[in-house]
Biopython code that builds the backbone (N, CA, C, O; Angstrom):
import numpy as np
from Bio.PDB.StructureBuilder import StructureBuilder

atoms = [
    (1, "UNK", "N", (124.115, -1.889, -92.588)),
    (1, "UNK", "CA", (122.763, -1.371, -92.449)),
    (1, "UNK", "C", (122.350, -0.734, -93.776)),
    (1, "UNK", "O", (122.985, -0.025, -94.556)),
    (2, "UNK", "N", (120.926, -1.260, -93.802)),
    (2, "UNK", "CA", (120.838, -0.756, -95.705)),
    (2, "UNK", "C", (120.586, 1.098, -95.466)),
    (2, "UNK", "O", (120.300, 1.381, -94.302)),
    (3, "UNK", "N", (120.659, 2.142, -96.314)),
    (3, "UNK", "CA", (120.304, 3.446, -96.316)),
    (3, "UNK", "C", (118.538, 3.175, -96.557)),
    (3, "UNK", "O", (117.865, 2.329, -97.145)),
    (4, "UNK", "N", (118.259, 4.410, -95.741)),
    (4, "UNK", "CA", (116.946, 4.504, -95.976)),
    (4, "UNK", "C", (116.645, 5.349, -97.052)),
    (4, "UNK", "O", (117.560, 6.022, -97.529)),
    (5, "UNK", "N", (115.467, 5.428, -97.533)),
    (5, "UNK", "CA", (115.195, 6.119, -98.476)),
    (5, "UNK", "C", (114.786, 7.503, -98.329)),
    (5, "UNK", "O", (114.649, 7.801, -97.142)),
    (6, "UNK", "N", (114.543, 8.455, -99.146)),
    (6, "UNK", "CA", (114.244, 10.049, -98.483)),
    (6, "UNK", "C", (112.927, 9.813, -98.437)),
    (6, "UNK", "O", (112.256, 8.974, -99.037)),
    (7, "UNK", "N", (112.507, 10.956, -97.367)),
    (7, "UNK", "CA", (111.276, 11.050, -97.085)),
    (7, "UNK", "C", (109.991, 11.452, -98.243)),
    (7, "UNK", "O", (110.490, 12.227, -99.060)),
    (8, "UNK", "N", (108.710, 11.219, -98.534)),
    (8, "UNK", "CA", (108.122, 11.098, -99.109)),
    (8, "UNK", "C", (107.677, 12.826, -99.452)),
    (8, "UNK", "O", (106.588, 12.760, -100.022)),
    (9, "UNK", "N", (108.000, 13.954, -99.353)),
    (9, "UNK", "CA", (107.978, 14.891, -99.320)),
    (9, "UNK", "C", (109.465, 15.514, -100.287)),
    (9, "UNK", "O", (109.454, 16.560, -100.937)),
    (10, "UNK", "N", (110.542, 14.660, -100.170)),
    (10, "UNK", "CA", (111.094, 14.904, -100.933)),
    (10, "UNK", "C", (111.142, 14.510, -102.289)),
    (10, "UNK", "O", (111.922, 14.991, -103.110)),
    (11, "UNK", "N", (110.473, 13.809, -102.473)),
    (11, "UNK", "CA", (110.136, 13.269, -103.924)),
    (11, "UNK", "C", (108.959, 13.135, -104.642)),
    (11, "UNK", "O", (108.740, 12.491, -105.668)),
    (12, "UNK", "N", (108.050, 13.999, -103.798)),
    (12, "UNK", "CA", (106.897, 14.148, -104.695)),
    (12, "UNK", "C", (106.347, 15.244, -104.058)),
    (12, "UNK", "O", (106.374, 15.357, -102.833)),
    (13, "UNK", "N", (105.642, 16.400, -105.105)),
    (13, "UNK", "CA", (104.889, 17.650, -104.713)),
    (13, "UNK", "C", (103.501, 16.984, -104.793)),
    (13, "UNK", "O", (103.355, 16.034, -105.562)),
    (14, "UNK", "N", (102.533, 17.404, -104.086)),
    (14, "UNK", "CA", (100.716, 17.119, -104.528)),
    (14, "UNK", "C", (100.730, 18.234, -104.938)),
    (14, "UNK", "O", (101.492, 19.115, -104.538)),
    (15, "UNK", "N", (99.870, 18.349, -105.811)),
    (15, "UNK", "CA", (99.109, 19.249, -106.816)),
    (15, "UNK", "C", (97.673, 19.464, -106.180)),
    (15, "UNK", "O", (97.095, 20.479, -105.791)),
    (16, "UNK", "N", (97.404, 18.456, -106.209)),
    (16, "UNK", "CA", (95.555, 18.654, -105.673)),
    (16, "UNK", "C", (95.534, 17.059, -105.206)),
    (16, "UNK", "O", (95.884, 16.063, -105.840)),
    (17, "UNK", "N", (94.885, 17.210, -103.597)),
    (17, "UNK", "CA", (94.166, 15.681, -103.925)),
    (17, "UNK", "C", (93.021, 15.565, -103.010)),
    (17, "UNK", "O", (93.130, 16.050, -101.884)),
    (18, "UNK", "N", (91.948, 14.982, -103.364)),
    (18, "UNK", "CA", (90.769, 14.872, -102.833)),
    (18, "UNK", "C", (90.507, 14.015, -101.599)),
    (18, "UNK", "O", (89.355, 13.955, -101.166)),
    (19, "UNK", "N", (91.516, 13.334, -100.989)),
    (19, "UNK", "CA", (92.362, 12.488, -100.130)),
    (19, "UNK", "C", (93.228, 13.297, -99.202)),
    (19, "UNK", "O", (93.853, 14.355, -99.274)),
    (20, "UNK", "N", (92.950, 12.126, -98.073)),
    (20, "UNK", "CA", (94.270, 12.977, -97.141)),
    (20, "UNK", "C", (95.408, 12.385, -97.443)),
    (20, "UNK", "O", (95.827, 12.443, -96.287)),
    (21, "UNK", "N", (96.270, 11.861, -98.012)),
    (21, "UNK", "CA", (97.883, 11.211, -98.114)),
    (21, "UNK", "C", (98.673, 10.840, -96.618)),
    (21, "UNK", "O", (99.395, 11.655, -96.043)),
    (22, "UNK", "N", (98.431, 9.651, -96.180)),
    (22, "UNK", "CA", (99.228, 9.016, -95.937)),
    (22, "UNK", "C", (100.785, 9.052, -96.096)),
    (22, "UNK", "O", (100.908, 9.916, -96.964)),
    (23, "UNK", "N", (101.830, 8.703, -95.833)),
    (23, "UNK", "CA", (103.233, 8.144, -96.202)),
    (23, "UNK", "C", (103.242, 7.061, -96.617)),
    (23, "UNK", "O", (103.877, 7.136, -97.670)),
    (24, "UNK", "N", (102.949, 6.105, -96.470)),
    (24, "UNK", "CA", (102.773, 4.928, -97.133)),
    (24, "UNK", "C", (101.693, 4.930, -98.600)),
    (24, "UNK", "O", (102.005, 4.139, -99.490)),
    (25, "UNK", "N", (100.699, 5.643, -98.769)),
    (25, "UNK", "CA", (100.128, 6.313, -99.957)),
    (25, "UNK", "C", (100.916, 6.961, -100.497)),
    (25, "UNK", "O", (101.118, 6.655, -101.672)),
    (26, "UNK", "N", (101.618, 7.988, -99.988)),
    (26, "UNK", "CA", (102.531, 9.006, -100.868)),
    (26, "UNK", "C", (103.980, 8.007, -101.526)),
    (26, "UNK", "O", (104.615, 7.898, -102.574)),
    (27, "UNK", "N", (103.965, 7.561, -100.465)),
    (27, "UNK", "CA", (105.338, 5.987, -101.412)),
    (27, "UNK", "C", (104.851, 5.095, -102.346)),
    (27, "UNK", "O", (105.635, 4.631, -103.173)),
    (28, "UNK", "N", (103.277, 4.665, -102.355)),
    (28, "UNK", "CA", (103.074, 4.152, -103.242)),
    (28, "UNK", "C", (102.209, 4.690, -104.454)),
    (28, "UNK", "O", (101.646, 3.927, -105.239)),
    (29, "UNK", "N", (102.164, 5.773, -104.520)),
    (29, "UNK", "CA", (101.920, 6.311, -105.966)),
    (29, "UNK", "C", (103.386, 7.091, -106.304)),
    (29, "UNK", "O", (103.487, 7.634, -107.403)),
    (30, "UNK", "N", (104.350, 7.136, -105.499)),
    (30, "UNK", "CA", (105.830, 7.528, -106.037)),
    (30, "UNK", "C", (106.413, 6.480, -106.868)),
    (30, "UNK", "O", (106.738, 6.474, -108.056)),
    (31, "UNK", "N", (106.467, 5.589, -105.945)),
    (31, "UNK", "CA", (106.674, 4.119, -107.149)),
    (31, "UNK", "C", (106.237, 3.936, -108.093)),
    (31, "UNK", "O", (106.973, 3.837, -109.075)),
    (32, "UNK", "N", (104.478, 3.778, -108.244)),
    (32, "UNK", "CA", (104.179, 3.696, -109.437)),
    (32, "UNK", "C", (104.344, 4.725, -110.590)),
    (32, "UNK", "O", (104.197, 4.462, -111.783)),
    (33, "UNK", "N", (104.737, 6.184, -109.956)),
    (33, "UNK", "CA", (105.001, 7.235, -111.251)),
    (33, "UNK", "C", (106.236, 6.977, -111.490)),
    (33, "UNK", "O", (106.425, 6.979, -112.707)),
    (34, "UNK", "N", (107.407, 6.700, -110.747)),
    (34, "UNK", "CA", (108.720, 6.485, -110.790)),
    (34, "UNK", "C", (109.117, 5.805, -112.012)),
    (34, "UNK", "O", (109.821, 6.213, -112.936)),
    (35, "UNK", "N", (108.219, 4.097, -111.748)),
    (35, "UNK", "CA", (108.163, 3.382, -112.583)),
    (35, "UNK", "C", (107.937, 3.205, -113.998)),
    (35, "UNK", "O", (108.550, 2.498, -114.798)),
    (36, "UNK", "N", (106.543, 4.288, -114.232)),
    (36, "UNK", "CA", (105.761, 5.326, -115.150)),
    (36, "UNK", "C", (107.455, 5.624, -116.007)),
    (36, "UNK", "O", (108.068, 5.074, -116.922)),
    (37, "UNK", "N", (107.654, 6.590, -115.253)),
    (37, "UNK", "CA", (108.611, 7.666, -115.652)),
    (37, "UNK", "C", (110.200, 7.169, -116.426)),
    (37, "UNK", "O", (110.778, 7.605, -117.422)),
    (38, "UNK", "N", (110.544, 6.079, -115.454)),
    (38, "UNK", "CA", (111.440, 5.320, -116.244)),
    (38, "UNK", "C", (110.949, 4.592, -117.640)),
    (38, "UNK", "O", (111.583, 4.681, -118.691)),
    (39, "UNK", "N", (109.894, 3.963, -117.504)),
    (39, "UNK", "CA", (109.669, 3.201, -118.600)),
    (39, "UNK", "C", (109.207, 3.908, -119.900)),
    (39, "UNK", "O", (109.243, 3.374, -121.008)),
    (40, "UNK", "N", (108.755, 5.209, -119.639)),
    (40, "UNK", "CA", (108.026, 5.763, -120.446)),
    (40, "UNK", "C", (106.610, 5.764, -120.642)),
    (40, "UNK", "O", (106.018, 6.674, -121.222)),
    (41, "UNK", "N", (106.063, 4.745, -120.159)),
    (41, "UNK", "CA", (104.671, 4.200, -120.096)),
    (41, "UNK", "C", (103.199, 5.041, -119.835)),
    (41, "UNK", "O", (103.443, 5.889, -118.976)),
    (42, "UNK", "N", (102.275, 5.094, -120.104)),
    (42, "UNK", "CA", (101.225, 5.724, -120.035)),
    (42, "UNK", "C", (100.657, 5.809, -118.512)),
    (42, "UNK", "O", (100.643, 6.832, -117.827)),
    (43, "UNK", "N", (100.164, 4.445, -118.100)),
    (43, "UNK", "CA", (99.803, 3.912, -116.785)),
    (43, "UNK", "C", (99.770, 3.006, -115.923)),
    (43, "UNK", "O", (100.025, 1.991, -116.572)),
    (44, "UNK", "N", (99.597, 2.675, -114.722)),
    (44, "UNK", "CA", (100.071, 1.472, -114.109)),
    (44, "UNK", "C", (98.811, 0.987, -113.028)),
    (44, "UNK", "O", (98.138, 1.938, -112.630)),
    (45, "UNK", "N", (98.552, 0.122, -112.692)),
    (45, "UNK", "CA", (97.881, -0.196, -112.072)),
    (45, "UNK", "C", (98.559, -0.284, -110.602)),
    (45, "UNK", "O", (99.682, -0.761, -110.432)),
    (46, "UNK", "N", (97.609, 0.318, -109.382)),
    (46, "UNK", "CA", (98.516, 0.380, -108.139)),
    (46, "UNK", "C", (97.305, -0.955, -107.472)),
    (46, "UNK", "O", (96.472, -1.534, -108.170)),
    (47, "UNK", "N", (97.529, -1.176, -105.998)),
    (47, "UNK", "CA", (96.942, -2.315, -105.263)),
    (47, "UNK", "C", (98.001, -2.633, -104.231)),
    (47, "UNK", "O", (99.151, -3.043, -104.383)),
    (48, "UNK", "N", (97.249, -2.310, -103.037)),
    (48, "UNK", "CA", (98.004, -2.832, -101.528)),
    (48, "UNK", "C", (96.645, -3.465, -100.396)),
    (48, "UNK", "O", (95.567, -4.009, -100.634)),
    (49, "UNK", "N", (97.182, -3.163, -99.420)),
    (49, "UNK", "CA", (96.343, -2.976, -98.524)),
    (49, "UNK", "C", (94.957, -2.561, -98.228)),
    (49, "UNK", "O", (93.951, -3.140, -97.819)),
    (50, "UNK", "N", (95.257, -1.358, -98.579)),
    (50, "UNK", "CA", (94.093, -0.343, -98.528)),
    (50, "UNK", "C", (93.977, 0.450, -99.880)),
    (50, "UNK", "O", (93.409, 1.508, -100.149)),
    (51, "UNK", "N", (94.357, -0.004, -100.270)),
    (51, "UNK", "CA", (94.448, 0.762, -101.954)),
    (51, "UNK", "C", (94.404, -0.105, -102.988)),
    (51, "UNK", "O", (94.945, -1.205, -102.877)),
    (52, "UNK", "N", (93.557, 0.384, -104.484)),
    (52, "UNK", "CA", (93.171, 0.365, -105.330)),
    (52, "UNK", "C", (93.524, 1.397, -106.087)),
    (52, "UNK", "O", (93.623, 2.551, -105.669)),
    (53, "UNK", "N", (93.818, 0.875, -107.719)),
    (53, "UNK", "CA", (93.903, 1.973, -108.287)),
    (53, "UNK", "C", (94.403, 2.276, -109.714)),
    (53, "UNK", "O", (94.796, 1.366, -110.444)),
    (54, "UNK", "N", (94.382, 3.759, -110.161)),
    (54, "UNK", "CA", (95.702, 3.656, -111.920)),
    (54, "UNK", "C", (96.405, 5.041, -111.530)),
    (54, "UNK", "O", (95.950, 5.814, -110.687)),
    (55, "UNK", "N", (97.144, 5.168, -111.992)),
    (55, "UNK", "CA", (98.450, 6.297, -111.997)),
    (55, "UNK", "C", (98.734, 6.515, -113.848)),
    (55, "UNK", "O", (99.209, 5.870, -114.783)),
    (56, "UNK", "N", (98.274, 7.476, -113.666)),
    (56, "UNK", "CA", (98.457, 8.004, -115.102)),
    (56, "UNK", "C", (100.055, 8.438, -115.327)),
    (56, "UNK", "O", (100.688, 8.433, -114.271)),
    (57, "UNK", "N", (100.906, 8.854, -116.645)),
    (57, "UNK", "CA", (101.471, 9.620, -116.737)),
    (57, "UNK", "C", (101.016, 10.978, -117.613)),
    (57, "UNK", "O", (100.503, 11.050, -118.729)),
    (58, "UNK", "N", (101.281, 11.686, -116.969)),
    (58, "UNK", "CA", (100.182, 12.867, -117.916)),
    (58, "UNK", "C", (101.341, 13.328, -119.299)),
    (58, "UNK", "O", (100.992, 14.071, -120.216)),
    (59, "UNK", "N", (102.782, 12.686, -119.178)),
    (59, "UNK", "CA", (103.499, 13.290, -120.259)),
    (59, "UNK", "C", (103.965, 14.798, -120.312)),
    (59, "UNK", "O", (104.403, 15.311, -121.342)),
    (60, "UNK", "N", (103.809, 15.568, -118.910)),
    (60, "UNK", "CA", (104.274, 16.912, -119.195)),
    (60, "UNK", "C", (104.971, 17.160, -118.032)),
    (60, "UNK", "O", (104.860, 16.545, -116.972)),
    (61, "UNK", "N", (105.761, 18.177, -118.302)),
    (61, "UNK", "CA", (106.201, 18.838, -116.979)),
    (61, "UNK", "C", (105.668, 20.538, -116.231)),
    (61, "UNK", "O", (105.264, 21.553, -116.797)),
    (62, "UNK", "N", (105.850, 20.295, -115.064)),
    (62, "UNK", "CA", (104.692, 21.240, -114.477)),
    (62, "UNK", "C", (105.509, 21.920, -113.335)),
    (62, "UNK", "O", (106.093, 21.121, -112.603)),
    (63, "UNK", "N", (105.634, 23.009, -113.096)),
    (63, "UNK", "CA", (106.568, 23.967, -112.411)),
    (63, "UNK", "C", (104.919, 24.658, -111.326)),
    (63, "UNK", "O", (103.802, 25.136, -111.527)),
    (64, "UNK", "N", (105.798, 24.270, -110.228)),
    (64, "UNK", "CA", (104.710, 24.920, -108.428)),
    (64, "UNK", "C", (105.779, 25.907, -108.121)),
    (64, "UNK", "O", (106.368, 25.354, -107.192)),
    (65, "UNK", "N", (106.306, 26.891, -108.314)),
    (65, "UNK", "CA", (106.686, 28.025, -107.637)),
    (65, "UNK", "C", (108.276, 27.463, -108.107)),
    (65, "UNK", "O", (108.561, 27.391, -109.303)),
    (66, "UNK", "N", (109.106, 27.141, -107.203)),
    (66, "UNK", "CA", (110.555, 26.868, -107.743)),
    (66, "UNK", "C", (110.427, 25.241, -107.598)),
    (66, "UNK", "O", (111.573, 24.796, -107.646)),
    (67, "UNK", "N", (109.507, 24.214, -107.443)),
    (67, "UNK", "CA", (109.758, 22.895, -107.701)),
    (67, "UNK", "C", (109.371, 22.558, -109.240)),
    (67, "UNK", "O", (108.441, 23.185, -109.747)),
    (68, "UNK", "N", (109.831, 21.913, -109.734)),
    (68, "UNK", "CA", (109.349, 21.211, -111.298)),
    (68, "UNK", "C", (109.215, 19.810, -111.184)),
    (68, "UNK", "O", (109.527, 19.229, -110.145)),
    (69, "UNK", "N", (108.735, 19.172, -112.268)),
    (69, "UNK", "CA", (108.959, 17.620, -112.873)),
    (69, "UNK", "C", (107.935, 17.157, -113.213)),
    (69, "UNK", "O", (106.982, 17.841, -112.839)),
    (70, "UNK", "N", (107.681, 16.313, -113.748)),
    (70, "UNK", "CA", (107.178, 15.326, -114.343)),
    (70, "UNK", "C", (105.780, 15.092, -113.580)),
    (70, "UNK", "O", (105.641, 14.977, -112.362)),
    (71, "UNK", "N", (104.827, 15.048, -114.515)),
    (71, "UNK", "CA", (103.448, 15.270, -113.435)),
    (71, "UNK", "C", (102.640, 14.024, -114.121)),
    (71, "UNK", "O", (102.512, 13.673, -115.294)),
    (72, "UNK", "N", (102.226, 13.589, -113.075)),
    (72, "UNK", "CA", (101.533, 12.396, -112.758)),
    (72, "UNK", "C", (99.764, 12.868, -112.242)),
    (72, "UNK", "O", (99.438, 13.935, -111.721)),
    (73, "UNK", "N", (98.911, 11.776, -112.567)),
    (73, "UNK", "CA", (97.586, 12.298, -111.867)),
    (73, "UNK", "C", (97.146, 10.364, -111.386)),
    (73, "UNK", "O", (97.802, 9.546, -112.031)),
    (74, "UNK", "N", (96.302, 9.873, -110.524)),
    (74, "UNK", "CA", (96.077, 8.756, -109.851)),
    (74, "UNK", "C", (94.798, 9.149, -109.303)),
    (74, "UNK", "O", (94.475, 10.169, -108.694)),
    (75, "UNK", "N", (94.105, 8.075, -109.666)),
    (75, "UNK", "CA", (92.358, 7.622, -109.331)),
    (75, "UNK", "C", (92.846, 6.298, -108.501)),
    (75, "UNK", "O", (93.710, 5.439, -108.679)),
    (76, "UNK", "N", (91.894, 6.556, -107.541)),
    (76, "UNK", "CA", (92.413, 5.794, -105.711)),
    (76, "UNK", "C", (90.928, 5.582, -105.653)),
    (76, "UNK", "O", (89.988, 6.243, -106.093)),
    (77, "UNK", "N", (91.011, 4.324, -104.898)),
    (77, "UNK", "CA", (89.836, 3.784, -104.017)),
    (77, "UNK", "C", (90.786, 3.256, -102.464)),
    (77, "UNK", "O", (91.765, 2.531, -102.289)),
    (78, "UNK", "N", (90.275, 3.713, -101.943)),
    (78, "UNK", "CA", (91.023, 3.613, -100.255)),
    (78, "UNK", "C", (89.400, 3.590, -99.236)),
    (78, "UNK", "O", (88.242, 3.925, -99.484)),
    (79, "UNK", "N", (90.157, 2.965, -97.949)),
    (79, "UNK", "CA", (89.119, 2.538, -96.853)),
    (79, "UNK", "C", (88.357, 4.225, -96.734)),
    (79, "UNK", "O", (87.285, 4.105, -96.142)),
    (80, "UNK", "N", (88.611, 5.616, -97.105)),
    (80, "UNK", "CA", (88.048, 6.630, -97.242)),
    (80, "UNK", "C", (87.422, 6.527, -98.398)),
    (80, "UNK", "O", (86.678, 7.503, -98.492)),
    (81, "UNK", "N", (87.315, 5.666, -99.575)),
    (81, "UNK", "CA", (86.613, 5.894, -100.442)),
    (81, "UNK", "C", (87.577, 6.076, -101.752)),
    (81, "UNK", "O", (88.669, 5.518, -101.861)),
    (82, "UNK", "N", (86.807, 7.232, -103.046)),
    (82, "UNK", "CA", (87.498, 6.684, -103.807)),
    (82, "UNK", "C", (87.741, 8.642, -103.976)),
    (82, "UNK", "O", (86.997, 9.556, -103.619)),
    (83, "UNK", "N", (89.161, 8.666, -104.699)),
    (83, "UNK", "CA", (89.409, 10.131, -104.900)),
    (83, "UNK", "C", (89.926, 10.226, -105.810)),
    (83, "UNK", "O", (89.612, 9.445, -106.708)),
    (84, "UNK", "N", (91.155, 11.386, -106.097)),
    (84, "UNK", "CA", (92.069, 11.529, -107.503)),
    (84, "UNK", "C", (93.082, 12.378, -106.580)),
    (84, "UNK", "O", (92.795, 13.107, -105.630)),
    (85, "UNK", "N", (94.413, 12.064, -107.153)),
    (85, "UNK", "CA", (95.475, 12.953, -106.431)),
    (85, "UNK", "C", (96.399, 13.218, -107.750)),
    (85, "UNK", "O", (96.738, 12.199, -108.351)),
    (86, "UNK", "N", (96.945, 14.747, -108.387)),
    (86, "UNK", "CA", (97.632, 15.059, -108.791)),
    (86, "UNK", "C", (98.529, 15.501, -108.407)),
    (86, "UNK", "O", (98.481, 16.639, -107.939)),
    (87, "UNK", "N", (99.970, 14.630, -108.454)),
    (87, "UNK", "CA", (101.159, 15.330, -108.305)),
    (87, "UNK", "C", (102.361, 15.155, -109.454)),
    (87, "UNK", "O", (102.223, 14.551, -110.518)),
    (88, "UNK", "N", (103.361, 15.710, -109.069)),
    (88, "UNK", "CA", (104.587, 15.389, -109.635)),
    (88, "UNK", "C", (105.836, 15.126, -108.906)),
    (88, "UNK", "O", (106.106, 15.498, -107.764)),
    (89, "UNK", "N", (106.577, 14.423, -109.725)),
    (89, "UNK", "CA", (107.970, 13.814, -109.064)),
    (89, "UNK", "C", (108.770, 15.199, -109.142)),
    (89, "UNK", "O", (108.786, 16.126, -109.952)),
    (90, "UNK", "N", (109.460, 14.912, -107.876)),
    (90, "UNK", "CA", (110.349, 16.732, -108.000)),
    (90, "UNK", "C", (111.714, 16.040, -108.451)),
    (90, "UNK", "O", (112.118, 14.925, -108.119)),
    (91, "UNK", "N", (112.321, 16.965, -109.283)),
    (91, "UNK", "CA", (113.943, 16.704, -109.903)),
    (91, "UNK", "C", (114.880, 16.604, -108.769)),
    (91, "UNK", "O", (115.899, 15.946, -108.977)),
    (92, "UNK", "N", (114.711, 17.168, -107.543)),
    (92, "UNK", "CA", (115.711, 16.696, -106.621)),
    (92, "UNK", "C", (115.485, 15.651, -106.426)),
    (92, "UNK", "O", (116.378, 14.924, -106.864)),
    (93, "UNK", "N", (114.093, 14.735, -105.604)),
    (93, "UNK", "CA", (114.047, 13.498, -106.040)),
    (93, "UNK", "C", (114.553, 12.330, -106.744)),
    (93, "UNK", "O", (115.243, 11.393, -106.344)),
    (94, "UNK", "N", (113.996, 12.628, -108.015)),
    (94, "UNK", "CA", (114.047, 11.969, -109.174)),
    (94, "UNK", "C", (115.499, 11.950, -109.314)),
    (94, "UNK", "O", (115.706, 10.760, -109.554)),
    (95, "UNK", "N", (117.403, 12.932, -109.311)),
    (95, "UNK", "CA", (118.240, 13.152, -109.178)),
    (95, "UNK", "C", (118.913, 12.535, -107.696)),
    (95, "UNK", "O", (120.016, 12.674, -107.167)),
    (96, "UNK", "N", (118.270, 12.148, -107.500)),
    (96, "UNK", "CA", (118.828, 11.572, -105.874)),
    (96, "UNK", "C", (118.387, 10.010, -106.293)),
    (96, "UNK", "O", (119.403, 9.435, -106.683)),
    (97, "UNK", "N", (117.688, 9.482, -106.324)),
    (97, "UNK", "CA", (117.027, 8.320, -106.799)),
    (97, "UNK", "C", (118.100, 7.824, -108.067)),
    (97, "UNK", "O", (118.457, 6.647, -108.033)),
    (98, "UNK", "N", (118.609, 8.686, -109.163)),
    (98, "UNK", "CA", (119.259, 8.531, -110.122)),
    (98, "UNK", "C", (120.291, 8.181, -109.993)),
    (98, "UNK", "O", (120.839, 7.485, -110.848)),
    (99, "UNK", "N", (121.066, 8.676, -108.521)),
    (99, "UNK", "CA", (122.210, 8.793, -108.074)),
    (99, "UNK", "C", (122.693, 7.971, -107.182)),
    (99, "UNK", "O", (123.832, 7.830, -106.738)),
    (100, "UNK", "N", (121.458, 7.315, -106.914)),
    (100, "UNK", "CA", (121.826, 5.972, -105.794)),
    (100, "UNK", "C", (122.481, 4.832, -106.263)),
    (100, "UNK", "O", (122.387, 4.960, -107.484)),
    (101, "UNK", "N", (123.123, 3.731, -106.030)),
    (101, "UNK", "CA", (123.372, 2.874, -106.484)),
    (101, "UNK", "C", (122.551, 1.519, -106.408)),
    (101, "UNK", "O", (121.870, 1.034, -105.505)),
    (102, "UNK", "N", (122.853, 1.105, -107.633)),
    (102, "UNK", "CA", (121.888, 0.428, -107.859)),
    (102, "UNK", "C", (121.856, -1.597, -106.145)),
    (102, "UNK", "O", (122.664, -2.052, -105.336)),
    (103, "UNK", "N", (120.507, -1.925, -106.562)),
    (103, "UNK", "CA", (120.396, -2.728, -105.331)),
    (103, "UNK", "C", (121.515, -3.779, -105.457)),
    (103, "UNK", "O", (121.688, -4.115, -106.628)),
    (104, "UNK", "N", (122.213, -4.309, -104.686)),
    (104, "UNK", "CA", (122.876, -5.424, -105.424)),
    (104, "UNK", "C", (122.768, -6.700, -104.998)),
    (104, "UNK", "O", (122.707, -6.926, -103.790)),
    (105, "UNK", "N", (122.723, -7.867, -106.061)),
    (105, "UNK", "CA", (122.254, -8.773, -106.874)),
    (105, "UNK", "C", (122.218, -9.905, -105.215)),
    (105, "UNK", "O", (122.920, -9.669, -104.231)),
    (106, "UNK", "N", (121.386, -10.888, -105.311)),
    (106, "UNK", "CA", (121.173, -11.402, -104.465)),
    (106, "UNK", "C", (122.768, -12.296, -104.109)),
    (106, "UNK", "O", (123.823, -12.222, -104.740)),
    (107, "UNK", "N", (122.434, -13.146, -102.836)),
    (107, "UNK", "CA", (124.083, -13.759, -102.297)),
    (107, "UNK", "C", (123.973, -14.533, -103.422)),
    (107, "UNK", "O", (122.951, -14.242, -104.043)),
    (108, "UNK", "N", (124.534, -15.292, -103.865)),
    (108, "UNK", "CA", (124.451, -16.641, -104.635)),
    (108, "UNK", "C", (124.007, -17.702, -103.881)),
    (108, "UNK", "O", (124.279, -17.790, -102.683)),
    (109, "UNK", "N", (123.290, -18.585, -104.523)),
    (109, "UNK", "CA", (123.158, -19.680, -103.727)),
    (109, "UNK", "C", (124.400, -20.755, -103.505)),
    (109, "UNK", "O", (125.323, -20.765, -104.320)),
    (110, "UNK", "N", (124.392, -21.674, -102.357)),
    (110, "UNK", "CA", (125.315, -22.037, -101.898)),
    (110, "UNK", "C", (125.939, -23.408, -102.616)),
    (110, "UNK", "O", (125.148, -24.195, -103.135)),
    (111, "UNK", "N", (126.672, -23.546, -102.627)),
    (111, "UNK", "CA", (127.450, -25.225, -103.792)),
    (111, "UNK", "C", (126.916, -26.517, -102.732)),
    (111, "UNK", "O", (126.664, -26.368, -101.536)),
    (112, "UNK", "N", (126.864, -27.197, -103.141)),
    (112, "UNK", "CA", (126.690, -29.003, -102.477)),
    (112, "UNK", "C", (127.670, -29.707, -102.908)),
    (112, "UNK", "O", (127.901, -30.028, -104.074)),
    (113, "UNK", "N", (128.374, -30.004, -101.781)),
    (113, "UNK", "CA", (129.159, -31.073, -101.989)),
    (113, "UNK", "C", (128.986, -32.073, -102.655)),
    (113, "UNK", "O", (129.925, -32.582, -103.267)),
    (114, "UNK", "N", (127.280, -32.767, -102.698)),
    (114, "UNK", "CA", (126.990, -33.958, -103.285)),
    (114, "UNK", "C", (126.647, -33.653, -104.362)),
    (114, "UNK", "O", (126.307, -34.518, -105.169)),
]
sb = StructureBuilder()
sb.init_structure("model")
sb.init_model(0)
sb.init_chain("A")
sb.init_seg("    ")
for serial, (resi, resn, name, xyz) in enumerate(atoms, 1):
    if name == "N":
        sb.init_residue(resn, " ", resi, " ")
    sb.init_atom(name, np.array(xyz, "f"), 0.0, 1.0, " ", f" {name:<3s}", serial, name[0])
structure = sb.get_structure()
């Protein structure tokens, strides 16, 4: 059975957002900062379902009381319209995510006799 992933609360604080957040919203602007964050990259373009969008990396880190990390800001167009949500990836997160092992590699495909 594969592990599930932590809940969307553990890996990202909101800062402000003009939106109500979803779980499935809050997973997919985690990904795209995640992604952000590994690569180094400025911004990413998001797109699902119900979403539209860019995910900035703002390049700084930003401390909410005893959480920290890496702060992200995202301009959303959703079936509510269009908003902005600032958050950041929290280091327990981001350290748990780090710590997982990585996915592993598909079965191989199978030989033919002929």
């Amino acid at each position: 059975m594969a592990e599930q992933s932590p809940p969307y609360w553990v890996l990202i604080s909101v800062l402000f957002s003009s939106q109500p957040l979803t779980p499935s919203l809050a997973m997919t602007l985690h990904q795209a900062a995640y992604d952000l964050y590994r690569r180094g990259d400025g911004a990413q373009k998001v797109a699902g379902d119900m979403l539209s969008g860019t995910v900035r990396n703002l390049r700084k880190d930003v401390r909410m009381g005893a959480i920290t990390g890496p702060a992200f800001e995202a301009e959303i167009e959703t079936e509510r319209g269009s908003g902005v949500v600032r958050f950041l990836l929290t280091r327990q997160g981001l350290e748990m995510l780090e710590a997982a092992p990585a996915e592993p590699p598909p079965p191989p495909r199978p030989k033919y006799l002929n």
